[in-house]
C-alpha positions in Angstrom: 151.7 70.6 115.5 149.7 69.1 112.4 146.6 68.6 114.5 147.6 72.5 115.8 147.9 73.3 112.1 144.3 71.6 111.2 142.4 73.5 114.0 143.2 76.7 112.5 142.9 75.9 109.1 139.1 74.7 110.3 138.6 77.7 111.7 140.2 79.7 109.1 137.3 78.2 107.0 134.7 78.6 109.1 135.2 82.3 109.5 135.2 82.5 105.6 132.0 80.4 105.5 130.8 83.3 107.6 132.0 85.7 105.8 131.1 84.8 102.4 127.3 84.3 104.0 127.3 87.9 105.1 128.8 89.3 101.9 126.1 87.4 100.2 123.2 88.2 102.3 123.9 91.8 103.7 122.6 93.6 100.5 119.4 92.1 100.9 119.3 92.8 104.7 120.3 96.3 103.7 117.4 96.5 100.9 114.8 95.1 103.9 115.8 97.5 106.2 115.6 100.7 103.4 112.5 99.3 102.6 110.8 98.7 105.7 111.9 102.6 106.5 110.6 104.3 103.5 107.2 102.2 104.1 106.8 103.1 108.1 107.6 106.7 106.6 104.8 106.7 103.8 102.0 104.6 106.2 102.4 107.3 108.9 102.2 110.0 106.3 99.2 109.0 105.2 98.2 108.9 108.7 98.9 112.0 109.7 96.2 113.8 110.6 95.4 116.7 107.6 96.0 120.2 108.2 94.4 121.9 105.0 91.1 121.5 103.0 91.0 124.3 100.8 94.5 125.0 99.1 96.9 123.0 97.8 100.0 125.1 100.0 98.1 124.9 103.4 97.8 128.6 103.3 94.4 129.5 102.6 93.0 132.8 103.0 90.3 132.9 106.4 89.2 136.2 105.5 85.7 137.5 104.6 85.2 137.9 100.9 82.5 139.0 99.3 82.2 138.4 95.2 78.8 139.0 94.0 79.8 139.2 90.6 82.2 136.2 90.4 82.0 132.8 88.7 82.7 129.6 90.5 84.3 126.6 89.4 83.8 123.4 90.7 84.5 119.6 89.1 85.0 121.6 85.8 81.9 123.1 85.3 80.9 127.0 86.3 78.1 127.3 89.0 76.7 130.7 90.3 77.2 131.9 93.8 74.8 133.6 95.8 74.4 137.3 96.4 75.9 137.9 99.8 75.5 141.5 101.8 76.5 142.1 105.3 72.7 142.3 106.8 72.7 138.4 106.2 75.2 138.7 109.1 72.6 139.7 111.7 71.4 137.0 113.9 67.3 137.0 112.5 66.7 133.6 113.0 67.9 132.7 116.4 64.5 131.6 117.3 64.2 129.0 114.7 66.5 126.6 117.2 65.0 127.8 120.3 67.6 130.3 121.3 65.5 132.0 123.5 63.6 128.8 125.3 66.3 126.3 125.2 69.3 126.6 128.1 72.6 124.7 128.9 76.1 124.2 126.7 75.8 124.1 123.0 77.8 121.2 121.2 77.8 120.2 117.3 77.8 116.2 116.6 79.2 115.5 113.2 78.4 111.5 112.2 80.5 110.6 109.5 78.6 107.2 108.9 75.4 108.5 108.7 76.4 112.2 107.0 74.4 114.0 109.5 75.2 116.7 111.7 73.1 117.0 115.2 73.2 120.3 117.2 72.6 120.2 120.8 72.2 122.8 123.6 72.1 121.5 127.1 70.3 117.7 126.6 67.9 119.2 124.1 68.1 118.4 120.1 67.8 121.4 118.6 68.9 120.9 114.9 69.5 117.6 112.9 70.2 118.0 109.0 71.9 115.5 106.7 75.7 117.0 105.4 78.7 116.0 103.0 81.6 115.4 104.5 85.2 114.8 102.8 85.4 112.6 99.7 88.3 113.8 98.3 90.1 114.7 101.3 89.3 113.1 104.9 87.4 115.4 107.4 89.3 114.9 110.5 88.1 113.4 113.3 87.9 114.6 117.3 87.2 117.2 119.1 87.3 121.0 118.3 85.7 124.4 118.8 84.8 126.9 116.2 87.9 129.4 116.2 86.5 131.5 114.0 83.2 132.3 111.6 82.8 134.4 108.5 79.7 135.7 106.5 81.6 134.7 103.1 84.8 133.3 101.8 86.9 132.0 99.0 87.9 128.6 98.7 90.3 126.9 96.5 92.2 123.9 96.1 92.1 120.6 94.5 94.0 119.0 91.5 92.7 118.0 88.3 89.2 117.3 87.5 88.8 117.9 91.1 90.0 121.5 91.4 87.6 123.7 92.4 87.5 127.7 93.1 84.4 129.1 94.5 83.8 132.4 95.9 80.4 133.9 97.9 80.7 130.3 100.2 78.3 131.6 103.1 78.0 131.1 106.2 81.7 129.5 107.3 82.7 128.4 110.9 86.3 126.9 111.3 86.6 124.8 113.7 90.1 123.3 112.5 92.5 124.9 110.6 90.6 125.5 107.5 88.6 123.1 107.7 84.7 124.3 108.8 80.8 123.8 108.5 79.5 126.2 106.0 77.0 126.4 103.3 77.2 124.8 99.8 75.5 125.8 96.6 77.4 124.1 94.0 76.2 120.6 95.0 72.5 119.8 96.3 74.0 115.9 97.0 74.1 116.3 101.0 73.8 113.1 103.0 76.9 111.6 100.9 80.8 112.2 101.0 81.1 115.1 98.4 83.4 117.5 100.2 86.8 117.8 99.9 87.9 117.7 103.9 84.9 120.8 104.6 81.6 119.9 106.3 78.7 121.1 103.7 75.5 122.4 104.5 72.7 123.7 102.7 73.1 126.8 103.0 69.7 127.7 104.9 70.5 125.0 107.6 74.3 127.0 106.9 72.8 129.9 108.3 70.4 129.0 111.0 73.6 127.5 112.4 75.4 130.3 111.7 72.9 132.4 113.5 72.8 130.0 117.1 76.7 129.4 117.7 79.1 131.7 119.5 82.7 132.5 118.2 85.4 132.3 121.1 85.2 135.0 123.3 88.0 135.9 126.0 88.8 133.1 127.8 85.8 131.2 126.9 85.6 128.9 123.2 83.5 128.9 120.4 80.8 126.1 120.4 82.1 122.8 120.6 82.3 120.3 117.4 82.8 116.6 117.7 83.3 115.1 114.3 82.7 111.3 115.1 83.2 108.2 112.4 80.0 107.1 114.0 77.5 107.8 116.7 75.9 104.6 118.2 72.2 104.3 119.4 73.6 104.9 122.8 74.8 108.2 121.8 78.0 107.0 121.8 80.5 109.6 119.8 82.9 107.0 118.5 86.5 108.5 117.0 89.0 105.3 116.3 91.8 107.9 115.3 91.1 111.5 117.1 93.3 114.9 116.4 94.7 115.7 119.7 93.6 119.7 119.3 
């Protein structure tokens, strides 16, 4: 019986040994799991792919505004927008990119790398011109078509020193959500990040693209845009984290 007796009290005391190690070390295993949650949560927040540029509730008005009397704001400072009518609407320049001479599918290359924006139709190069892409805000990357095009717009958004509220912006084609190619005039630094999630133009490259691409149609999209990180020599449009659109 005393041997019995000592079995079970060796037992007894290994069960407490086990106890007291879980009573000791479960909080911090509880902490490490919390923690490795909230983190996984946070890193695939900030990978989520964005869905706004140009408000700060996702809901930005995509209709055509004109202001001509209006004052913009942008980094703190006023800037002047242009004079918009609806005759700059009218497709005049269409035979600046060949429109008439040039055949096959048309297709907008964004490189992020390089800031430049090429714009094809069929195999021929029919428009390459430096841009500013997202500096405050990532332009996302992939695949798209322009859903829709305006003559003029408001945007607004930002925080801070970085807010920003400009009317008369010309020449706008969204390709996803609000985020779209269109014409800048409150910034002449194109060929470096300086956009907060838009692709900026000058505005008379703005409008000559304006002019050549096709909103969707029926059954048929608007002009394709591939916004690549990079493009390689080999033409290569190369997105390491593409919106599935």
């Amino acid at each position: 019986m005393a041997k019995k007796s000592s079995r079970h009290k060796e037992r007894t005391g290994k069960n407490r040994g086990w106890l007291a190690y879980f009573r000791r070390y479960f909080p911090l295993l509880f902490v490490g799991v919390i923690f490795f949650t909230v983190t996984t949560v946070v890193l695939k927040a900030n990978q989520a792919p964005p869905t706004c540029a140009n408000s700060k509730s996702c809901t930005s008005d995509l209709s055509v505004k004109i202001e001509n009397n209006a004052i913009g704001i942008f980094q703190g400072k006023q800037v002047t927008p242009p004079k918009i009518t609806t005759a700059m609407a009218k497709s005049s320049e269409l035979s600046v990119l060949g429109a008439n001479t040039v055949n096959g599918e048309k297709h907008i290359y964004i490189d992020l790398a390089a800031q430049t924006l090429y714009a094809y139709q069929g195999k021929t190069l029919v428009l390459k011109t430096l841009i500013s892409s997202g500096k405050w805000r990532d332009t996302p990357t992939g695949n798209f078509h322009i859903w829709e095009k305006l003559i003029s717009t408001r945007m607004s958004g930002g925080e801070g020193t970085d807010a920003y509220d400009l009317p008369n912006v010309p020449y706008v084609m969204y390709f996803y959500h609000d985020f779209g190619l269109h014409g800048a005039y409150w910034h002449d630094n194109f060929g470096h990040v300086m956009s907060h999630g838009c692709v900026n133009m000058r505005a008379v490259d703005a409008k000559v693209l304006f002019d050549w691409t096709d909103s969707p149609s029926g059954n048929k999209p608007g002009t394709a845009v591939s916004v690549c990180d990079k493009i390689t020599k080999e033409n290569r449009c190369i997105q390491s984290n593409p919106i599935n659109n």
